[in-house]
TIGU-807804 format. One line per 2 residues: number of its first residue (from 1); for each residue z, y, x of C-alpha. Coordinates in Angstrom, 3 decimals, m for minus. Layout:
NUM> Z Y X  ...
# end
This chain:
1> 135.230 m47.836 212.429  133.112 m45.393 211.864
3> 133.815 m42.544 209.361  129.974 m41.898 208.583
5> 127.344 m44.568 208.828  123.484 m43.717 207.839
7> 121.226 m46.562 207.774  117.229 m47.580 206.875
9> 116.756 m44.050 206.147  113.215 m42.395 205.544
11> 112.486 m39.660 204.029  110.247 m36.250 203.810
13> 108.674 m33.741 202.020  104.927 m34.683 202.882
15> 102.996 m35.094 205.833  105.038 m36.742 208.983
17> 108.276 m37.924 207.310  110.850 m35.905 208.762
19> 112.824 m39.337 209.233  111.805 m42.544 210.215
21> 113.893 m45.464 209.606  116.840 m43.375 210.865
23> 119.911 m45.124 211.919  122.884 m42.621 213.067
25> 127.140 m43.361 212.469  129.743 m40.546 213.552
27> 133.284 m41.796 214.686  136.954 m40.321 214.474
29> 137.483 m37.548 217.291  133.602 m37.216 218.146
31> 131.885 m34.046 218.374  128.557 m34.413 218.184
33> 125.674 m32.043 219.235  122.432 m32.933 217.111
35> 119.121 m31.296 218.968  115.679 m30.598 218.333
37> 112.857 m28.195 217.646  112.844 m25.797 214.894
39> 111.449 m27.863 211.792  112.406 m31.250 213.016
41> 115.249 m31.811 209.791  117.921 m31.109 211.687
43> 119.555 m29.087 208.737  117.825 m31.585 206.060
45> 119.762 m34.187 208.076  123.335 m32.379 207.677
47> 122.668 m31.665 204.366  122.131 m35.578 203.774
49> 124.979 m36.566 205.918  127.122 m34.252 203.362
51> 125.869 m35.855 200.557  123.831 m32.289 199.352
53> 120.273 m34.425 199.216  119.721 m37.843 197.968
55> 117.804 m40.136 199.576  116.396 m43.627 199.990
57> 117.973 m44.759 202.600  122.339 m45.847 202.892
59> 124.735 m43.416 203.348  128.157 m44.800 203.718
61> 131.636 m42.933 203.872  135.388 m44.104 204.436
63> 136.593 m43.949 200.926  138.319 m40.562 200.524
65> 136.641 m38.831 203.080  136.628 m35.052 203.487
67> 133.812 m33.346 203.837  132.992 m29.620 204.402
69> 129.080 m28.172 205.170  128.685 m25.062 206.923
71> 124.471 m24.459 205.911  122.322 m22.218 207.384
73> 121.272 m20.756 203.339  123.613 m18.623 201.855
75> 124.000 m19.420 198.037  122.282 m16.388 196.145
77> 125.267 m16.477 193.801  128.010 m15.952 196.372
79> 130.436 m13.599 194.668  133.993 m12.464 194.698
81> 136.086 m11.000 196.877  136.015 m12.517 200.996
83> 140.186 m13.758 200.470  139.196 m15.574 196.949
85> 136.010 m17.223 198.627  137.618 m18.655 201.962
87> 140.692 m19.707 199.637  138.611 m21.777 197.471
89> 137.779 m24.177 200.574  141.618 m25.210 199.935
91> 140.535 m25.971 196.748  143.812 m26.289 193.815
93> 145.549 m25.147 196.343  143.715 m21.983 197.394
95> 143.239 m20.874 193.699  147.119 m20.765 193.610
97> 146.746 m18.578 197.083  144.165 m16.286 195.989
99> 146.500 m15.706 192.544  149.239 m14.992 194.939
101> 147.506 m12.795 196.906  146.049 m10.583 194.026
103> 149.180 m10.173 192.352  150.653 m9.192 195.255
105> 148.189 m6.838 196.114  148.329 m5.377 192.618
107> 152.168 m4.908 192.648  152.150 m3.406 195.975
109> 150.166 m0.502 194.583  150.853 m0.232 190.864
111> 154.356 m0.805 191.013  156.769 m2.976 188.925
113> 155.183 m4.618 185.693  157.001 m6.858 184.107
115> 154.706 m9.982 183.454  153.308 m9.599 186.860
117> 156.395 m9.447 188.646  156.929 m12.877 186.579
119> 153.783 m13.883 187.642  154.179 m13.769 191.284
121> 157.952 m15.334 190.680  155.933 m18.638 188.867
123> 153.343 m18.336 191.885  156.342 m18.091 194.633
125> 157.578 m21.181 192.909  154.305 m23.607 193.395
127> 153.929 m22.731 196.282  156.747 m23.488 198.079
129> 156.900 m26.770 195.678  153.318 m27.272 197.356
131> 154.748 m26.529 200.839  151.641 m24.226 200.871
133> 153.013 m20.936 203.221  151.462 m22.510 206.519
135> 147.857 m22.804 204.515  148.410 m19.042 203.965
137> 148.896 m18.367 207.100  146.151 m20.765 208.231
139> 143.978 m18.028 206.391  145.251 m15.169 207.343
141> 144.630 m16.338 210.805  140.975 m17.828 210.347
143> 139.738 m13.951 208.503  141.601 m12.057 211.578
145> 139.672 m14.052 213.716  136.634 m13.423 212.126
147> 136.760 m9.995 211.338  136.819 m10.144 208.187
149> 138.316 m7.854 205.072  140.180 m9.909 202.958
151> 139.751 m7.561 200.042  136.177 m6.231 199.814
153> 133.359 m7.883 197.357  131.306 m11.006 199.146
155> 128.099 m9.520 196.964  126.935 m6.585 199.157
157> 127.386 m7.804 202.328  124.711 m8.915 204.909
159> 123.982 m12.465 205.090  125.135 m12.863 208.290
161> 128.404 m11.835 207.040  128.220 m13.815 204.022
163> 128.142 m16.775 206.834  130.910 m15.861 208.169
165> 132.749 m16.084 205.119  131.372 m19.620 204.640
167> 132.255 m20.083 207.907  135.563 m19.498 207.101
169> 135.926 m21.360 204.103  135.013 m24.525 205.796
171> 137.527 m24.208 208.615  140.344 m23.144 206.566
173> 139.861 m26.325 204.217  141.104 m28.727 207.136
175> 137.988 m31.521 206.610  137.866 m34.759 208.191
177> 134.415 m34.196 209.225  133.156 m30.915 209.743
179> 128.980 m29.962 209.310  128.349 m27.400 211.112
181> 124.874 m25.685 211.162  124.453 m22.791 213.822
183> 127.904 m21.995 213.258  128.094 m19.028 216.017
185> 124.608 m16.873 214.351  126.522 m13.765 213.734
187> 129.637 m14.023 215.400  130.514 m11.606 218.760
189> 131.300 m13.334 222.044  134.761 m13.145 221.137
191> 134.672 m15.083 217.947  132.286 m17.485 219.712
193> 135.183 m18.014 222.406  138.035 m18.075 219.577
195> 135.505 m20.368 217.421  135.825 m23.351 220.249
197> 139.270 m22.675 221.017  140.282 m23.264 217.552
199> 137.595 m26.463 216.794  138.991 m27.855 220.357
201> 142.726 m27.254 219.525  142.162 m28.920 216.269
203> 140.409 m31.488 217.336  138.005 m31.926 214.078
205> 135.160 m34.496 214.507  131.804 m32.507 214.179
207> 128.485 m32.692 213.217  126.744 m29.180 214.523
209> 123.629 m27.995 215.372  123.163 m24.831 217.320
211> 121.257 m23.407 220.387  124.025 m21.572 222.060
213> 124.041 m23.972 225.087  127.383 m22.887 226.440
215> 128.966 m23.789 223.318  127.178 m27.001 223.470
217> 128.718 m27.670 226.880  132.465 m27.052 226.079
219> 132.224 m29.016 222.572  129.723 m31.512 222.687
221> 131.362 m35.082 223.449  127.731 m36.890 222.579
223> 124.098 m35.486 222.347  121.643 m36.867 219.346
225> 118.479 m36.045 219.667  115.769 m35.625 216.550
227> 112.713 m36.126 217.915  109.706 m36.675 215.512
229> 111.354 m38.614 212.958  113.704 m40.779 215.684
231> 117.081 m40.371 216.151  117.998 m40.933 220.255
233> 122.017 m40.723 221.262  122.981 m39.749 225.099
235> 126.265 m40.781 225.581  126.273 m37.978 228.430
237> 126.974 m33.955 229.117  124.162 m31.190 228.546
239> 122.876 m31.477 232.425  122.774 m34.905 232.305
241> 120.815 m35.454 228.848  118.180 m32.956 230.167
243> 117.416 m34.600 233.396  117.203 m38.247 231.360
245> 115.296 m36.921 228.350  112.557 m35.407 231.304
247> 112.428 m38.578 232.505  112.029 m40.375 228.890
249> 108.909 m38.339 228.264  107.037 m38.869 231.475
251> 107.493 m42.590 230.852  106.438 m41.937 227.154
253> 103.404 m40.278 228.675  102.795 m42.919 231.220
255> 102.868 m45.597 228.113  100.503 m44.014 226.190
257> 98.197 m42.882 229.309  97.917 m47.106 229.763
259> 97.165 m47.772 226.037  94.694 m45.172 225.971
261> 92.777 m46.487 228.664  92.891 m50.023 227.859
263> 92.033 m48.630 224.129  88.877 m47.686 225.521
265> 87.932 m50.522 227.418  88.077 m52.288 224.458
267> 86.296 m49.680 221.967  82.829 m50.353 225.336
269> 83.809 m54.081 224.848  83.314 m53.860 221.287
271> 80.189 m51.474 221.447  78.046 m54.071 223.648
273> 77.486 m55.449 221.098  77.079 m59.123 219.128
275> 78.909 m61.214 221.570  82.157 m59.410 220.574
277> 82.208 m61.115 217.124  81.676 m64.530 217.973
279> 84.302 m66.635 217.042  86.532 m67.089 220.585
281> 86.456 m63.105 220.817  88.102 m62.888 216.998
283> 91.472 m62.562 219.354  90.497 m59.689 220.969
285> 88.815 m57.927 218.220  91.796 m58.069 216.140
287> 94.267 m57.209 219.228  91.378 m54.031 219.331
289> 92.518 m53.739 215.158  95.920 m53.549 216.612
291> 95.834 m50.672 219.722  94.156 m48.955 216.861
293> 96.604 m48.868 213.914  99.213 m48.152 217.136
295> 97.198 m44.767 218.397  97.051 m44.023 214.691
297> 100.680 m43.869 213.552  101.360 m42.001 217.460
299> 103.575 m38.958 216.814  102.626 m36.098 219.183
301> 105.383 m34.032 220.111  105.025 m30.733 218.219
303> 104.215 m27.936 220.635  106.343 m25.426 222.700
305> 105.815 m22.127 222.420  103.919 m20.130 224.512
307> 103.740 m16.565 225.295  103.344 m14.057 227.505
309> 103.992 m10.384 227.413  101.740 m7.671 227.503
311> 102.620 m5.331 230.349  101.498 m2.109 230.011
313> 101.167 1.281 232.999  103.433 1.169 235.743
315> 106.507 3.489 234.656  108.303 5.728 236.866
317> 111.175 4.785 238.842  113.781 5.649 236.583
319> 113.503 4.630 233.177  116.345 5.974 231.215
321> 119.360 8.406 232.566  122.346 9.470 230.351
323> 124.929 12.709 231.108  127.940 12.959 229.706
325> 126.308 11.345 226.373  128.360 11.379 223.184
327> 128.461 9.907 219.818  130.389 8.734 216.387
329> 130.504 8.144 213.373  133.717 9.375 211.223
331> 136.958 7.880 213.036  134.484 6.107 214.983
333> 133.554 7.180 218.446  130.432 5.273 219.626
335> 129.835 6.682 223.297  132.144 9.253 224.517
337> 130.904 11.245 227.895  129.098 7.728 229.069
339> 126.440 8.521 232.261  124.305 6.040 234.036
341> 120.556 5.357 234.458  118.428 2.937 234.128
343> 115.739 2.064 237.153  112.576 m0.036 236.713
345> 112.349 m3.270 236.808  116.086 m3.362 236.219
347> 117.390 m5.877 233.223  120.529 m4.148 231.301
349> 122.828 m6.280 228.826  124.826 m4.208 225.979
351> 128.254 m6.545 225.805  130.593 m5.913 223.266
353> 132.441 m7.357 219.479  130.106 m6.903 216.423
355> 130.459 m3.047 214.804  131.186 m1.591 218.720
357> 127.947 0.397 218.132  125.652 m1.841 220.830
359> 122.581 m1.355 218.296  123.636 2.517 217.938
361> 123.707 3.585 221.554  120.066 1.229 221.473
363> 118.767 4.076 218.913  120.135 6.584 220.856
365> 118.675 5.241 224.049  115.223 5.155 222.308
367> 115.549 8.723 220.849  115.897 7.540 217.671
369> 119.694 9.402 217.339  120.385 13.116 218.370
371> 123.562 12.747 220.609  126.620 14.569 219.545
373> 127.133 15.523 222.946  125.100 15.129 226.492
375> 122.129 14.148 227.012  119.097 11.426 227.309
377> 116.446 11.549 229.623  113.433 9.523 229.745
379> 111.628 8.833 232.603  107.885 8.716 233.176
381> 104.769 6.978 231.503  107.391 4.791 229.287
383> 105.590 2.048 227.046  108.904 1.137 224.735
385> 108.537 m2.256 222.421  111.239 m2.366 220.486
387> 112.982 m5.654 219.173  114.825 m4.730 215.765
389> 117.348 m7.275 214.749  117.443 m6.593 211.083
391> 113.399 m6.917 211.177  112.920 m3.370 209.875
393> 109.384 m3.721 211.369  108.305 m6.536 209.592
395> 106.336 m5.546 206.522  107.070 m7.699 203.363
397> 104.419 m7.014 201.620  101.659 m8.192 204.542
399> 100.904 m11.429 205.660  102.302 m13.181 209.234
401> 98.913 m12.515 210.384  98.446 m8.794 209.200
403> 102.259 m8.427 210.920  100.954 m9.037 214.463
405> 97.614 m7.136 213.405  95.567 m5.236 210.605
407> 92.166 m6.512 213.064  91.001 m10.021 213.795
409> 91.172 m9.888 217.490  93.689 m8.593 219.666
411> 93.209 m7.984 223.514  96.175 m9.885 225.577
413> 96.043 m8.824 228.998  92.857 m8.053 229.203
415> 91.476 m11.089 227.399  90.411 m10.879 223.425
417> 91.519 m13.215 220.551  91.958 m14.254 217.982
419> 95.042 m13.177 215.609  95.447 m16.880 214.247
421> 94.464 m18.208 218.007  97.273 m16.031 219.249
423> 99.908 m16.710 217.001  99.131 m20.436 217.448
425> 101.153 m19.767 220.738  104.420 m18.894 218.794
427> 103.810 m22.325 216.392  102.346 m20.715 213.354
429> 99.544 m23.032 212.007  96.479 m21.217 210.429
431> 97.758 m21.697 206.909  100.979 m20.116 207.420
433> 99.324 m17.184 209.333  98.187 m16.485 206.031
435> 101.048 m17.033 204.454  103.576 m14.172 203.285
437> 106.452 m12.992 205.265  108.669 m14.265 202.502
439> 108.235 m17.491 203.032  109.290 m17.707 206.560
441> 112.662 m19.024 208.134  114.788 m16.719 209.901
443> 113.717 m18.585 213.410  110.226 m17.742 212.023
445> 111.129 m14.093 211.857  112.214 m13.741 214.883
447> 109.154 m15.895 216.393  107.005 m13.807 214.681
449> 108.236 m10.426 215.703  108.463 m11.836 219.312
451> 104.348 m12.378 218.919  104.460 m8.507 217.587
453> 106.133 m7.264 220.289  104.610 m9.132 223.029
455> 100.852 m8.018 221.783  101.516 m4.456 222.757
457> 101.297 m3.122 226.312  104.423 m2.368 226.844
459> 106.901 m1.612 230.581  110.283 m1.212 228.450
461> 111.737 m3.839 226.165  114.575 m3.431 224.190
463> 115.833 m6.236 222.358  118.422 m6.539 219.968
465> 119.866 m9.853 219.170  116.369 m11.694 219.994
467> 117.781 m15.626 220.239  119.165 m16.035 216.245
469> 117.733 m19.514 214.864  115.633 m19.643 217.988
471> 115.682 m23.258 219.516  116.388 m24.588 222.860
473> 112.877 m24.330 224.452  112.240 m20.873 222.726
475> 115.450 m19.803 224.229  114.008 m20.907 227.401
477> 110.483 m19.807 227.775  112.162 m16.214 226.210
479> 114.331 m15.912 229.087  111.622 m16.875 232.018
481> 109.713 m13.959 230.401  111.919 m11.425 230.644
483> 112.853 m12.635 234.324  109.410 m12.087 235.394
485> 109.030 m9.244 233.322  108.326 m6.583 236.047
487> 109.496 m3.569 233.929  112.944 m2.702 232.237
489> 114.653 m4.549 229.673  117.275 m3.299 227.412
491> 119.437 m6.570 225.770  121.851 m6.865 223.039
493> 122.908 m10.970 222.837  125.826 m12.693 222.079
495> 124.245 m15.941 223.347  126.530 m16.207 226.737
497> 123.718 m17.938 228.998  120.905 m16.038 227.703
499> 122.402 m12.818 228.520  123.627 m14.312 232.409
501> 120.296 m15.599 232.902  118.744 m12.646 232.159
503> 120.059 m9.262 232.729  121.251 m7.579 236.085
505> 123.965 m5.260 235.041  125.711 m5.045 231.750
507> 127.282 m2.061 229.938  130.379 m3.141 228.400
509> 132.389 m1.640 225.134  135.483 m1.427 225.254
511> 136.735 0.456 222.191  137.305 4.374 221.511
513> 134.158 5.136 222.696  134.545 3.950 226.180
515> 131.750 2.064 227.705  132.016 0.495 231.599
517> 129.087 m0.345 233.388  129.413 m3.379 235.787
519> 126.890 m5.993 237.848  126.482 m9.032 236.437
521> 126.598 m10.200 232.954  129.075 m12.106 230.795
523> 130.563 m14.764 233.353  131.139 m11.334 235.674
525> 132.957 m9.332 232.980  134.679 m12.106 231.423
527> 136.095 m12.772 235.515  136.995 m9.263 235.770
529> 138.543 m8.955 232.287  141.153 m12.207 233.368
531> 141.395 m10.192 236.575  142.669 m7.007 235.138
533> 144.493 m8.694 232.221  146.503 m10.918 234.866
535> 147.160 m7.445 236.854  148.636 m5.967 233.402
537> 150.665 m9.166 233.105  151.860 m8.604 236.628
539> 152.622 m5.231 236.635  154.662 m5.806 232.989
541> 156.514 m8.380 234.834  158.027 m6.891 237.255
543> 158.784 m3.757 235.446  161.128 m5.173 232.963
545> 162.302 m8.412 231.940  160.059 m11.126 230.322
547> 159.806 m10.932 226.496  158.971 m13.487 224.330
549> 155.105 m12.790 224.044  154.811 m12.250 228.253
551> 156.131 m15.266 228.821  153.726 m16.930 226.513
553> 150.896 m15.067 228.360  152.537 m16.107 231.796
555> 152.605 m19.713 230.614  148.234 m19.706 230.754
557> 149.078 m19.638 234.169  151.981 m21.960 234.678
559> 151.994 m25.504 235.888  151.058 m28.003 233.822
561> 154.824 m29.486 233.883  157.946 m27.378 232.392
563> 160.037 m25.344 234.663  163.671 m25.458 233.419
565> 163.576 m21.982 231.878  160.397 m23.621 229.974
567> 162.348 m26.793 228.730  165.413 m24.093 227.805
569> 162.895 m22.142 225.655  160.858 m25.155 223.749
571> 165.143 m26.513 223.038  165.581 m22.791 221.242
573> 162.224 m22.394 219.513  163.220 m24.183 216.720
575> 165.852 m22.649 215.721  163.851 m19.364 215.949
577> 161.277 m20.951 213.750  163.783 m21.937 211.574
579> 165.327 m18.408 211.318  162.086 m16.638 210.941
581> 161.305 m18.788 208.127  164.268 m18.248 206.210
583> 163.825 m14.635 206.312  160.550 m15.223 205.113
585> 162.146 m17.034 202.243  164.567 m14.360 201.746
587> 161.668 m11.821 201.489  159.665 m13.667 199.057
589> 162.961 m14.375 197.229  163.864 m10.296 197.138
591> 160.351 m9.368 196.249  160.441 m11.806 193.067
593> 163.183 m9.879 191.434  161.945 m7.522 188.928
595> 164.140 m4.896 189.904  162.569 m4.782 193.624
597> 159.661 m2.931 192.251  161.583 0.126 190.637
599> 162.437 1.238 193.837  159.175 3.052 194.104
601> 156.088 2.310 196.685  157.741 2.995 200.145
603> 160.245 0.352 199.591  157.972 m2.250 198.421
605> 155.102 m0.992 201.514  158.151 m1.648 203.768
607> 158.953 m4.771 202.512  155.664 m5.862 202.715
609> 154.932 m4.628 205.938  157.956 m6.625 206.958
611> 156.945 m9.675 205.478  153.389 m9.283 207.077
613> 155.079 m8.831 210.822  157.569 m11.977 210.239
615> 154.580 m13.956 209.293  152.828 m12.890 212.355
617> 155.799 m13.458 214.496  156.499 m17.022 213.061
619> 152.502 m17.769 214.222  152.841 m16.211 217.821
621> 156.556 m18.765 217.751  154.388 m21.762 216.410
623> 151.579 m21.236 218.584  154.139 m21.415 222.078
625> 155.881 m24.348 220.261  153.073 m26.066 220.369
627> 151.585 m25.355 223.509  155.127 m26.302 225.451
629> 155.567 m29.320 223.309  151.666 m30.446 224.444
631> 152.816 m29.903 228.084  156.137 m31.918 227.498
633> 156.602 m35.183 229.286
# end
């Protein structure tokens, strides 16, 4: 039975309905990939599907259904502290966390006071009457994982952080269905990688839209497609629905090719004359009526983008060369005694987690930053166009037209036109050419500052994070650019294909300023990081006896079926689990007592620090539990 069903559903905001007698049910245990080209409703459809817009059509969900929407718009009055936000996606539950967690947090630096201490006793008590320590945990895990601080204000941050936070409220509040809508915008390639692990390992059934097409791959159990107001399923992989969906528009082509042709016929029957309304031709004049009111109501399919970039001078053979370069912020080295060079026509990926300093060593690179140490060399007749990921180049105050250009033609290589003709190629219709840059989507940001950068002559590109909110096609056409490209390119992208379609070499961070340059991009350095960490595991092995977290890492590589020392372990586990947990108990029961905060803040920083490390033990316990009791007979 299904735990969504939407039926007879129509419905738009003018124009084209965005839906067309829609019909659409999701299932227990499916994950389901919904495609389509930026502005077809995909996110209009999630937001129905949650129950956030009404509309005409039926909606039906399983009675007590939960229901959690990850949306693309962050709420203007998002506020609070990250730990108090997530926590409310527990809902009663998480307000009795994040009351735990403050007064905790507030005794752990001010000391004993007396009605707090109280407090925290009464909060201790609900929630182990609530069996609630696992949810906790459950959050402590999910904002690790993310990267987030539990403890600064939501207010300031970026929205792409903000999104994470959302992100993180929605899988912390356990749904039965979760909505997700470009869930991994903003994350680094390791939260994209720990983001499927944990959707897989839970086994949620999804709703999501996104364009990262290796996440599509590993999740996606069934592709819907939303194409001009239809809803089309393919019940098959990624590779598969491509090939079929080629093949559904040639034959869509070949259709209307036929009626269009016999359309005409008919419109020279008709024109001969007054034979055509006699009364035995009142069939075919009305089957005429007919091909008519059908070419009429014919949906074109909105059109792809199209570009091309604007290659400037032939540079010199090396582009870019680095000695010894250094850089940092305060107890953050950036770059420390990195050299290499960049040679045209070479394509060079920037790999690394979010706040490495990818977009930094980009400035640097681009002369942007004086270097702490070493130096940067640029090569020869260099034409730099610059992609800026925050959109610092985009003027507010202009509109999308006067963004490209201040003049009403452009020359493209070698050919003049017009601004609105030209931006016609990245899908802006004349009226929104003239409309403000506030009124644009964040895929129509980043369209738009492609068309920027693409009308200037230019033999380096350096893009940073140019694929956000950019759909499939985009994505596509994007990446066949900067293949041909004949000059250099410069990329920062945590979109896994995009950056192994594209780039040639990669320069990888790897914390404390240390940055490795290898061939390839992230398929190669994700191989030779396995590689290196199954040497370390190796190497540990055979120095000293297993421990309990080696042999967890050893057991990634282990037969599928338990080797007696396995089955010995998963019989002791839990009892382990049991003990760990009662001295969690004990240390919530020893920090209740009023008299365990006169001992002054090292004793309570221990005591929490011990709490903290139990807690983290009892997950890493849990976690090989569960994988050896998956792998049990």
């Amino acid at each position: 039975m299904a735990l969504i069903g939407v039926r007879d559903l129509t419905f738009g905001y003018g124009g084209p309905p965005l839906f067309d007698d829609v019909e659409f049910q999701l299932h227990p245990g499916e994950r389901v990939c919904l495609l389509g080209r930026n502005g077809e409703g995909k996110s209009t459809f999630l937001s129905i599907v949650a129950g956030a817009i009404e509309t005409p059509g039926t909606v039906s969900r399983q009675q007590g259904l939960k229901v959690a929407l990850l949306d693309q718009v962050v709420p203007r009055d998002l506020s609070g502290k990250v730990y108090d936000v997530v926590a409310t996606g527990l809902g009663p539950l998480g307000d009795l966390l994040r009351r735990y967690h403050r007064v905790a947090e507030q005794l752990a630096k001010d000391g004993a006071a007396e009605d707090a201490v109280e407090e925290l006793h009464q909060l201790q008590e609900q929630l182990d009457a609530a069996d609630a320590w696992e949810h906790q945990r459950e959050v402590d895990r999910v904002l690790s994982k993310l990267s987030l601080d539990p403890d600064v204000e939501v207010g300031p941050l970026s929205a792409g952080m903000k999104r994470r936070v959302l992100l993180a409220r929605a899988l912390v509040s356990a749904p039965d269905v979760l909505l997700l809508d470009e869930p991994t915008n903003h994350l680094d390639l390791d939260g994209i990688a720990w983001l499927e692990e944990f959707l897989l390992r839970h086994e949620a059934t999804l709703l999501f839209v996104t364009h990262d097409r290796l996440f599509l791959r590993k999740l996606a159990t069934r592709i819907v497609e939303l194409d001009r107001g239809r809803l089309r399923s393919w019940e098959c992989d990624y590779a598969t629905y491509l090939k079929r969906r080629e093949e559904a528009w040639h034959a869509e082509q070949k259709d209307w090719a036929r009626l269009d042709k016999k359309l005409k016929t008919e419109e020279a029957w008709l024109r001969k004359g007054i034979r055509a309304r006699r009364t035995r031709d009142e069939g075919r004049v009305k089957a005429l009526q007919e091909l008519r009111a059908e070419r009429r109501a014919r949906r074109e399919q909105r059109g792809t983008m199209r570009a091309e970039v604007h290659e400037g001078e032939r540079s010199g053979q090396l582009v870019i060369e680095t000695k010894g370069l250094r850089f940092g912020f305060e107890n953050l080295p950036i770059v420390n005694d990195l050299s290499f060079k960049v040679m045209r026509g070479e394509r060079l990926g920037l790999i690394g987690p979010n706040g490495v300093g990818k977009s930094t060593l980009l400035k640097l690179l681009l002369g942007e930053l004086d270097p702490q140490g070493g130096t940067v060399r640029h090569g020869t007749k260099l034409e730099i166009a610059y992609f800026d990921q925050l959109h610092g180049q985009l003027d507010e105050t202009k509109t999308v037209q006067e963004n490209v250009s201040d003049e009403e033609f452009i020359e493209i290589g070698g050919r003049r036109r017009h601004v609105t003709g030209y931006l016609a190629d990245f899908l802006f219709t004349k009226d929104r050419a003239r409309s403000r840059l506030s009124v644009l989507s964040g895929g129509e940001r980043n369209r738009l500052l492609l068309a920027r950068l693409f009308s200037r002559p230019a033999n380096v590109l350096v893009l940073d994070e140019p694929t956000n909110d950019l759909d499939v096609e985009s994505l596509e056409l994007l990446e066949e650019l900067l293949v041909d490209f004949p000059g250099s390119v410069l990329l920062v992208s945590h979109d896994r294909a995009f950056l192994d379609n594209v780039v040639t070499s990669s320069l990888v961070f790897e914390g404390d300023g240390e940055v490795r340059e290898l061939i390839g991009g992230y398929e190669e350095w994700l191989r030779q990081r396995d590689d290196k960490l199954a040497a370390e595991k190796t190497a540990a092995r055979s120095a000293k006896p297993p421990s309990p977290q080696s042999k967890s890492d050893a057991a990634k590589d282990a037969p599928k079926k338990l080797t007696w020392n396995e089955q010995k372990e998963l019989e002791a586990l839990p009892a382990e689990i049991e003990q760990l947990e009662a001295e969690i108990a004990a240390l919530h029961e020893k920090m209740a007592d009023p008299e365990f905060y006169q001992q002054g803040g090292d004793g309570v920083t221990a005591a929490t620090q011990s709490l903290e490390a139990a807690q983290q033990k009892l997950e890493v316990v849990y976690a090989r539990w569960e994988e050896l009791e998956e792998r049990r007979p």
